[in-house]
C-alpha positions, 0 to 999 in steps of 0.5 A: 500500500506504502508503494502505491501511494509513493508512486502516486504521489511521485506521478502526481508530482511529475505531473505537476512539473510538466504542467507547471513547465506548460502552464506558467511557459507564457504564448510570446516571449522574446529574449534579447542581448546586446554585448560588446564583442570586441572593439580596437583602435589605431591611435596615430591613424585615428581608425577604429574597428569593433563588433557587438553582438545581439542574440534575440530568441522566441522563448514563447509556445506561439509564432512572432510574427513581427519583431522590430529592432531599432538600434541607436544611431551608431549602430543603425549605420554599421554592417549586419550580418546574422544567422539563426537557429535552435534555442535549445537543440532540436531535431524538428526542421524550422523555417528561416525567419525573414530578416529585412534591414530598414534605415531606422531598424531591423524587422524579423519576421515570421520568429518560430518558437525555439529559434535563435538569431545571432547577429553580428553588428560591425564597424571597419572603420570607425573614429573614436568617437563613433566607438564611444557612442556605440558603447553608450547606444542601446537597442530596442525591441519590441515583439508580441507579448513579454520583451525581456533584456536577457540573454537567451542560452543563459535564461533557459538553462537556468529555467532547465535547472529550476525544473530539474530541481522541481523534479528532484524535489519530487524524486527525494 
């Protein structure tokens, strides 16, 4: 009877992880970071070169359809390059979102859930004073649902942990 009731409660508490994970995971969720990659400078000729990169991620269970990145003016003017992929590693086949540079923003369009767009921001020859600028720009974004400035691998590693530690309550 004692083991019964261990594993009822066991497969209740599974249960209630797994909804939990479900029910609190919310419809649309954009995780986002802006970092400094590097950044050099040429004293005597005044050159500057550096690189930022921004990862922004649909950590929600619905589509985006439209995402919206303004950058401050620094960075509106330096080269772009992006790739996407899975957040988390999955073996289902996701369409590419449609990436479109505007003058005063970047526009991601149709973001599947668990994707993840890493995009490089760079500048080969900049002044000083455009490098200082960038360091002090920041960036906006704005999507469906909850927008949060955190980076996205990190934060669902650390939510993966927070189930996992659910779990094992259950367990011991």
């Amino acid at each position: 009877m004692k083991t019964w009731a261990s594993l009822a409660a066991l497969l209740a508490g599974l249960a209630g992880i797994m909804l939990s994970e479900s029910l609190l995971r919310p419809r649309h969720e954009l995780l986002y970071r802006l970092s400094p990659g590097f950044a050099q400078c040429l004293p005597k000729a005044g050159i500057c070169v550096a690189q930022y990169q921004l990862a922004v991620a649909n950590s929600g269970v619905e589509r985006q359809a439209l995402v919206q990145i303004r950058w401050a003016q620094p960075l509106a003017t330096w080269q772009i390059d992006w790739k996407s992929g899975d957040l988390v590693g999955s073996a289902i086949v996701r369409a590419q979102p449609r990436i479109e540079k505007r003058s005063d923003r970047l526009e991601i369009r149709d973001l599947e859930p668990n994707t993840l767009v890493e995009f490089a921001v760079r500048c080969l020859d900049c002044t000083p004073g455009d490098l200082e600028a960038a360091r002090k720009a920041a960036v906006q974004v704005e999507a469906r649902g909850r927008v949060l400035d955190s980076e996205p691998r990190t934060t669902l590693f650390g939510r993966a942990l927070l189930n996992a530690a659910r779990l094992g309550s259950v367990l011991f």
